[in-house]
N, CA and C atoms as a LAMMPS dump frame, in Angstrom:
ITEM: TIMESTEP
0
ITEM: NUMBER OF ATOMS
381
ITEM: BOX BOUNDS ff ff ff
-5.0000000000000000e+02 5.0000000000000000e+02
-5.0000000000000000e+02 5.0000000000000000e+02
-5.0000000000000000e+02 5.0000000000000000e+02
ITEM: ATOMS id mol type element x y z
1 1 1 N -319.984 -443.086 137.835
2 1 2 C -321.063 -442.37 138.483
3 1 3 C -322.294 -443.272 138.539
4 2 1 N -322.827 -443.423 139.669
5 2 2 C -323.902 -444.013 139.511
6 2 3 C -325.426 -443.177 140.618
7 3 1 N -326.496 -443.268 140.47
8 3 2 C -327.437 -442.809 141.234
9 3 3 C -328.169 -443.823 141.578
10 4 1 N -328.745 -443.517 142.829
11 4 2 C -329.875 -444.893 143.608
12 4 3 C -330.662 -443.825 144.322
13 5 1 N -331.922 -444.102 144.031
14 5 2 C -333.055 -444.224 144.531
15 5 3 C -333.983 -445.081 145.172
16 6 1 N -334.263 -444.973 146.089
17 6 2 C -335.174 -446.073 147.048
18 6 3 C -336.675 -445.898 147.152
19 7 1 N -337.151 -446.895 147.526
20 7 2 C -338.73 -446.694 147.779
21 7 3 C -339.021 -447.888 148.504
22 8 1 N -340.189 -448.015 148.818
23 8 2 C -341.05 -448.781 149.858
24 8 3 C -340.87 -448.9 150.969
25 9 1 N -340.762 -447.565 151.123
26 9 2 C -341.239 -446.887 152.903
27 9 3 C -342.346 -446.672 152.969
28 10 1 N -342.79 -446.681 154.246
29 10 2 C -343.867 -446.314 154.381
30 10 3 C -344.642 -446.151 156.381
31 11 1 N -345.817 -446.277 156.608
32 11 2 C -345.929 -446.455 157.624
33 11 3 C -346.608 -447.678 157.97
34 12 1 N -346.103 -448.502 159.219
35 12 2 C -346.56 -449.689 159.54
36 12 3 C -346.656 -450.113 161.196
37 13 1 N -347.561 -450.959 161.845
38 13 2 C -347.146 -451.213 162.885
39 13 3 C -346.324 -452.361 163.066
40 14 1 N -346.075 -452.053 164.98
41 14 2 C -344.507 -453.265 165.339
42 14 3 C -345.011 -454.279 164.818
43 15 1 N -344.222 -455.069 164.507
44 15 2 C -344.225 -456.391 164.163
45 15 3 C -345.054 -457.121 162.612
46 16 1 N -344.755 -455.324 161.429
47 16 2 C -345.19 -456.045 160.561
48 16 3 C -343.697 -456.197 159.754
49 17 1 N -344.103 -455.823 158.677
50 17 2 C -342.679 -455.996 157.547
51 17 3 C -342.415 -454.908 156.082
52 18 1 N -341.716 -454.594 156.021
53 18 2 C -341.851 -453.826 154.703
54 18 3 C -340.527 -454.429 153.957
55 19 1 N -340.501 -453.903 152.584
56 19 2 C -339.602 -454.648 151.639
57 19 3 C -339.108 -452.961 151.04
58 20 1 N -337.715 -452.424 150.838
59 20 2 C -337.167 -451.592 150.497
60 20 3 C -336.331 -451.547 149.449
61 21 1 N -336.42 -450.892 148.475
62 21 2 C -335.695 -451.367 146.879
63 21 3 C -334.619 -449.701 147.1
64 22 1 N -333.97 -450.224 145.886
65 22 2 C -332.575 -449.514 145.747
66 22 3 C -332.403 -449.89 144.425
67 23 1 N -332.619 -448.593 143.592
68 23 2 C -332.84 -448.871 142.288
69 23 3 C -331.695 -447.908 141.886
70 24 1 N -330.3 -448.632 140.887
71 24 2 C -329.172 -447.757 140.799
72 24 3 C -329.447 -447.824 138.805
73 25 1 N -328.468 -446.566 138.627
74 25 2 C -328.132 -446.423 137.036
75 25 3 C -327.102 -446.877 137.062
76 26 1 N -326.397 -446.935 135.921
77 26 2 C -325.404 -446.947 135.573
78 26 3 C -325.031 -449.01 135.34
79 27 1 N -323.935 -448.686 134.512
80 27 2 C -323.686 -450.472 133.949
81 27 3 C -323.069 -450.896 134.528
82 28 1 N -322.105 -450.173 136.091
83 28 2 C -321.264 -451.372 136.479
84 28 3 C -321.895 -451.644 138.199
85 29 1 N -322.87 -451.63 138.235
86 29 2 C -323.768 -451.933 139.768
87 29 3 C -323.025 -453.045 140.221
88 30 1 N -323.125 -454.019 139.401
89 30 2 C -322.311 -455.517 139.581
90 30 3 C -321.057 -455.565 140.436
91 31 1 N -320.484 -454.191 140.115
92 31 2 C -318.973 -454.285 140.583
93 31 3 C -319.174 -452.649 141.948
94 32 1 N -320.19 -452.643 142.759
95 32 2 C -320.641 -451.899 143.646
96 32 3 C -320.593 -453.093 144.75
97 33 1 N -320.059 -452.496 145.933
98 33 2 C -320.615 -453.09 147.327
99 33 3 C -322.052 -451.932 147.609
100 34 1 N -322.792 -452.538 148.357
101 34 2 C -323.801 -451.978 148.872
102 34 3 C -324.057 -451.897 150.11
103 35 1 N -325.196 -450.959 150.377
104 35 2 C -325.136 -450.952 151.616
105 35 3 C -326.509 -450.154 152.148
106 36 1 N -327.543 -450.703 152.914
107 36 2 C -328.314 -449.866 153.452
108 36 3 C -328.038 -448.794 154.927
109 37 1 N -328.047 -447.759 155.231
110 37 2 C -327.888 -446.836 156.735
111 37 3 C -329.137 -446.696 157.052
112 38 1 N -329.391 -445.998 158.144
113 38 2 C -330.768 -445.581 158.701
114 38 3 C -330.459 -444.044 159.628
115 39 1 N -331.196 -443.291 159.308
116 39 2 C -330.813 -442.066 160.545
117 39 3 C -332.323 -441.225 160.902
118 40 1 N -332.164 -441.795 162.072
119 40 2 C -333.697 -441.318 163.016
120 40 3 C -333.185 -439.844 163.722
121 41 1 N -333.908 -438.968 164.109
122 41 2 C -334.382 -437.491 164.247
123 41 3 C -333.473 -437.512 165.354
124 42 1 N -332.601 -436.178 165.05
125 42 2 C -331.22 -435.992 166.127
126 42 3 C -330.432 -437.178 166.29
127 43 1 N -330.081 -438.343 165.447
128 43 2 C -329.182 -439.384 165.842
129 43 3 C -328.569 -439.336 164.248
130 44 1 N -327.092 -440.264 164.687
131 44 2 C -326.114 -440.179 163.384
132 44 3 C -326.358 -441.168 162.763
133 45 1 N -326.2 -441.502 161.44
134 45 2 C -326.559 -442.072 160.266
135 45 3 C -325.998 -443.462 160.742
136 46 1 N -326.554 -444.486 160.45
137 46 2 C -326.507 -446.074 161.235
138 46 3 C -326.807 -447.102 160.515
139 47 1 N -324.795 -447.957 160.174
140 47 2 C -325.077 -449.011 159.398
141 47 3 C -326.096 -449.787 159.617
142 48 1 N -327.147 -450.299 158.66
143 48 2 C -327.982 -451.426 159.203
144 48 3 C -327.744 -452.485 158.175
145 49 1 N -326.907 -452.713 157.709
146 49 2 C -326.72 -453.984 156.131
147 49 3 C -326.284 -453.958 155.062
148 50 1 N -324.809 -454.321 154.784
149 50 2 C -324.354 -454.92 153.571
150 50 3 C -323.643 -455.978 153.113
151 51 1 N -323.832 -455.619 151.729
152 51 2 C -323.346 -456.712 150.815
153 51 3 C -322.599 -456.497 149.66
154 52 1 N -321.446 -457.797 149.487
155 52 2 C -320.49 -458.074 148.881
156 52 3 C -321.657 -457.761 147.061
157 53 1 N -320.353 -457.629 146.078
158 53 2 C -320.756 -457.669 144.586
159 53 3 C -321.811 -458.659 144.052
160 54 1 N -321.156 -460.066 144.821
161 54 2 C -321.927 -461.011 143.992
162 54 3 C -323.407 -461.204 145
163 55 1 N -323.575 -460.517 146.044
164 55 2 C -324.075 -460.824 146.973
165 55 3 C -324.353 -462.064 147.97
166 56 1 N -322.98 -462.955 147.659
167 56 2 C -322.877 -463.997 148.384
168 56 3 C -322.036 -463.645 149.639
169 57 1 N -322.262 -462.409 150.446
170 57 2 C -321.758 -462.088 151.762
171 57 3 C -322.336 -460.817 151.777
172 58 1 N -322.967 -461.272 153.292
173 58 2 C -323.761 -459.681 154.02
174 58 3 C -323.426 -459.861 155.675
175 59 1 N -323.464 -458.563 156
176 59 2 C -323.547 -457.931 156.935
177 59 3 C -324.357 -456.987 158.01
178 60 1 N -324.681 -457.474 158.955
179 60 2 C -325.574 -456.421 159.972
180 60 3 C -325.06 -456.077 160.987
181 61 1 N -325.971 -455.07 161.221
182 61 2 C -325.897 -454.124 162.145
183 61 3 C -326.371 -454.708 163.275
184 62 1 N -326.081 -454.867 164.729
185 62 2 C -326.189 -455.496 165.761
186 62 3 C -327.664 -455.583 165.855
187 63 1 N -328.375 -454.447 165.615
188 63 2 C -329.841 -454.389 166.247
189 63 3 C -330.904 -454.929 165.125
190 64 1 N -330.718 -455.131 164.144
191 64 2 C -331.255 -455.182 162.947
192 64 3 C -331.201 -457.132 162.699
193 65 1 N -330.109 -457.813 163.297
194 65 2 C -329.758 -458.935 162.861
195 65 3 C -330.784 -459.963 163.163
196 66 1 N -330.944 -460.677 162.464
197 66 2 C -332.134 -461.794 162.745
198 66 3 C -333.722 -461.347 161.91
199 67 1 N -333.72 -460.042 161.961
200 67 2 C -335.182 -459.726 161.625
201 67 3 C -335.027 -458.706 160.294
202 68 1 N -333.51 -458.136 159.58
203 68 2 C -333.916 -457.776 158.127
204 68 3 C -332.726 -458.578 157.352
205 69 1 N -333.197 -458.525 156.264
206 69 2 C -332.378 -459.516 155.371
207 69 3 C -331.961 -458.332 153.83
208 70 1 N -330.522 -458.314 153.404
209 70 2 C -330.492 -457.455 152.432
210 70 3 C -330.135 -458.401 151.549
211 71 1 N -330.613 -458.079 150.255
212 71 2 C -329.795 -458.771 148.941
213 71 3 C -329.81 -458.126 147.842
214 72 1 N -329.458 -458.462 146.475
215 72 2 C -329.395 -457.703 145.713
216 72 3 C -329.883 -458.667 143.977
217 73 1 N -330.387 -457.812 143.002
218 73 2 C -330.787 -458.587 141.943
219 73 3 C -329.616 -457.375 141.195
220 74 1 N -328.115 -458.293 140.987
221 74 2 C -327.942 -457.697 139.744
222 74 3 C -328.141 -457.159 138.285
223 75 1 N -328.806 -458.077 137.44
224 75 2 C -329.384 -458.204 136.26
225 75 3 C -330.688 -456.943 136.942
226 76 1 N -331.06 -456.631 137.157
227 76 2 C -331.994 -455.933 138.077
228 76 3 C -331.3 -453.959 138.591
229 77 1 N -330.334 -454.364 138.616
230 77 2 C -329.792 -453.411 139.194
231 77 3 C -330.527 -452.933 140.392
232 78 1 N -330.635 -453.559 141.37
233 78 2 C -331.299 -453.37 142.323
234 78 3 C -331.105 -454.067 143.515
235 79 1 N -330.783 -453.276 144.735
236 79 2 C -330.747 -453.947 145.965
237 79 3 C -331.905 -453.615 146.936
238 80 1 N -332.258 -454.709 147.588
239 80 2 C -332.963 -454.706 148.442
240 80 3 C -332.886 -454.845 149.876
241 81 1 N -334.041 -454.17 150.635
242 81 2 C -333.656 -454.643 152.518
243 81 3 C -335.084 -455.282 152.982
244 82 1 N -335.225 -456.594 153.072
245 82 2 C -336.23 -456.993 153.674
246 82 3 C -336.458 -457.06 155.104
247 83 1 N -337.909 -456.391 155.569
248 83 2 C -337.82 -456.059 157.185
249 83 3 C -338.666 -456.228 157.388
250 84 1 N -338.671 -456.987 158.574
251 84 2 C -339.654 -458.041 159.408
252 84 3 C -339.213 -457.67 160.893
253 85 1 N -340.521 -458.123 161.777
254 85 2 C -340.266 -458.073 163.044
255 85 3 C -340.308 -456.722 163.025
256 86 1 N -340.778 -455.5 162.897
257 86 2 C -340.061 -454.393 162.587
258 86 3 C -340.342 -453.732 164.166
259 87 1 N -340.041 -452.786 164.563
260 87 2 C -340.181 -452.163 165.915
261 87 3 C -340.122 -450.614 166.044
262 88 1 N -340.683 -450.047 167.051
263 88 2 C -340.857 -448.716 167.232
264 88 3 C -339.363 -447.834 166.614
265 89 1 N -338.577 -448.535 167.08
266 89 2 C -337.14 -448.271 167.067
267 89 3 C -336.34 -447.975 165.531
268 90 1 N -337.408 -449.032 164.953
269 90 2 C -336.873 -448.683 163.782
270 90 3 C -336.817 -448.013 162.793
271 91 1 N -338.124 -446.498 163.264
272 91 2 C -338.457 -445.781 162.809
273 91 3 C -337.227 -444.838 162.597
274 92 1 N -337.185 -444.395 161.056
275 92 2 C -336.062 -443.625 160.583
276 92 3 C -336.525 -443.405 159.411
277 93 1 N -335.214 -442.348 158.69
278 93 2 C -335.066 -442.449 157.213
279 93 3 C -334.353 -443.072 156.287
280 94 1 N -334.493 -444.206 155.943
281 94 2 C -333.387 -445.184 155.352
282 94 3 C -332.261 -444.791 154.002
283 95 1 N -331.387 -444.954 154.196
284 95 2 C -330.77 -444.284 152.939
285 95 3 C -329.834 -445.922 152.409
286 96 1 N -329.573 -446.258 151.058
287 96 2 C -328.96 -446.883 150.141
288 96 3 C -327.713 -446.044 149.987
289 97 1 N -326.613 -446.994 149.887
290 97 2 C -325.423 -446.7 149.072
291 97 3 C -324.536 -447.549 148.515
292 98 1 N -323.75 -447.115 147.806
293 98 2 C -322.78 -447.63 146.763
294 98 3 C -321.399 -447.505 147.342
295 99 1 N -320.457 -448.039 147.327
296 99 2 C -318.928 -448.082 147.378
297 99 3 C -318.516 -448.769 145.921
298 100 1 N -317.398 -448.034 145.833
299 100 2 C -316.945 -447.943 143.757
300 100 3 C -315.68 -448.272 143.953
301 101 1 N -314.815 -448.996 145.157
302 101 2 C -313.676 -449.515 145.481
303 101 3 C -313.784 -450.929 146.237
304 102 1 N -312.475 -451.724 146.411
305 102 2 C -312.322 -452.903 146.955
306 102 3 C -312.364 -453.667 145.941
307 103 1 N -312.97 -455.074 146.502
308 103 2 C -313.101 -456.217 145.462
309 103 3 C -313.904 -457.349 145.713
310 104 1 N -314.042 -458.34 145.154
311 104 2 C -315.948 -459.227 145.009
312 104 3 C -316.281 -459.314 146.558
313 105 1 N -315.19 -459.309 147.458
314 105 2 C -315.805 -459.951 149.059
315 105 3 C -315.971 -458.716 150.123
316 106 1 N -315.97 -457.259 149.487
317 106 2 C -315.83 -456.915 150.241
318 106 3 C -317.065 -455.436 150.785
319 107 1 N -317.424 -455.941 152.043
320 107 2 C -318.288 -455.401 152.722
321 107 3 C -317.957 -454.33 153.71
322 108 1 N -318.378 -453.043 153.329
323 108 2 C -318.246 -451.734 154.402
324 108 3 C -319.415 -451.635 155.177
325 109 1 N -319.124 -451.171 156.528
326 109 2 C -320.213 -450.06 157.153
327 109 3 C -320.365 -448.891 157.942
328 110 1 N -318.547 -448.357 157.095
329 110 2 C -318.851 -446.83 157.816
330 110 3 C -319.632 -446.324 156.869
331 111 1 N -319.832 -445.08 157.402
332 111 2 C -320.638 -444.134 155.921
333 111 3 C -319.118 -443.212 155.451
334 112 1 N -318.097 -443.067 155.723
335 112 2 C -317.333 -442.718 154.852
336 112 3 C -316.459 -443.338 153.753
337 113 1 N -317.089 -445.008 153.689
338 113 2 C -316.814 -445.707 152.672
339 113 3 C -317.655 -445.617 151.635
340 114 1 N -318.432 -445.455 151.951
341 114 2 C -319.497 -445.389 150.534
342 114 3 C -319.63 -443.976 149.639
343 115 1 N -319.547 -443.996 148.322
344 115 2 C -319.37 -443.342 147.629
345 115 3 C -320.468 -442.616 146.943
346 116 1 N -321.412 -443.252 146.511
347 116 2 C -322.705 -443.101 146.103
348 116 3 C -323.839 -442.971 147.299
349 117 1 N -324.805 -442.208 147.478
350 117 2 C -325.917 -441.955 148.257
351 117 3 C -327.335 -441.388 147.629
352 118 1 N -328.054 -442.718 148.149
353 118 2 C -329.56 -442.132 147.755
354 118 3 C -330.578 -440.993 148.596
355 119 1 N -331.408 -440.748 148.023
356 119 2 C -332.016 -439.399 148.832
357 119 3 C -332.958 -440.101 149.798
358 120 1 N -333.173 -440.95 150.229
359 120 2 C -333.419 -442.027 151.666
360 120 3 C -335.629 -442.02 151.15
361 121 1 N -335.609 -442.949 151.847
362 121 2 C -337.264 -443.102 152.056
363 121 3 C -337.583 -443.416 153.305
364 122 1 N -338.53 -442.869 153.821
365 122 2 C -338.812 -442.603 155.366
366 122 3 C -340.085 -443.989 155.835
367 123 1 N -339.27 -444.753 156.819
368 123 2 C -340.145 -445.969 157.293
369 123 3 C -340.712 -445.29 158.952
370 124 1 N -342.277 -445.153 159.111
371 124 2 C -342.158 -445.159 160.061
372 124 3 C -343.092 -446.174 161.182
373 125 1 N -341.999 -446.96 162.644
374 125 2 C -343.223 -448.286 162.759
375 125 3 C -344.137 -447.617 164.278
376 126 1 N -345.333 -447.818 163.834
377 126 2 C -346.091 -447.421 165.407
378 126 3 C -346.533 -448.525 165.937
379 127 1 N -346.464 -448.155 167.514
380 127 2 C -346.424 -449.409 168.217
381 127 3 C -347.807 -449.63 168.918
């Protein structure tokens, strides 16, 4: 069992940056894939970034690529989504999660892979 909580949402305009943490319990985070979603008002929940255990492999979401960067501080228990360039568009509620299966390389981004879900923090960018 593990829980994650996020923070550093907030409101910003296009083209600044915010930094988003993912703060999990539990002792085996290490052996979690991760994963940030996003789901904006009437639209379905939308991989935007993950990453492998050791966090030496990540993944994006088509629209997101180039301008956020995810990683993770094990010893930390904590993953992060760094976002830059940010855009009207990217206004949502971001949610963190956990997957508690697979093995060191391996990266999901449906949302019915992930096992664990945080209660999201709301970014919103005005243009």
């Amino acid at each position: 069992q593990v829980q994650l909580v996020e923070s550093g949402g907030g409101s910003v305009q296009a083209g600044g940056s915010l930094r988003l943490s993912c703060a999990a319990s539990g002792q085996t985070f290490s052996s979690y894939a991760m994963g940030w979603f996003r789901q904006a008002p009437g639209k379905e929940r939308e991989f935007v970034a993950g990453i492998s255990w050791s966090g030496g492999d990540t993944y994006y979401g088509d629209s997101v690529k180039g301008r956020f960067t995810m990683s993770r501080d094990n010893a930390k228990n904590t993953a992060y989504l760094q976002m830059n360039s940010l855009k009207p568009e990217d206004t949502a509620v971001y949610f963190c999660a956990a997957a508690a299966w697979g093995d060191s390389g391996s990266i999901y981004y449906a949302v019915q892979d992930y096992d664990y879900w945080g209660q999201g923090t709301r970014v919103t960018v005005s243009s």
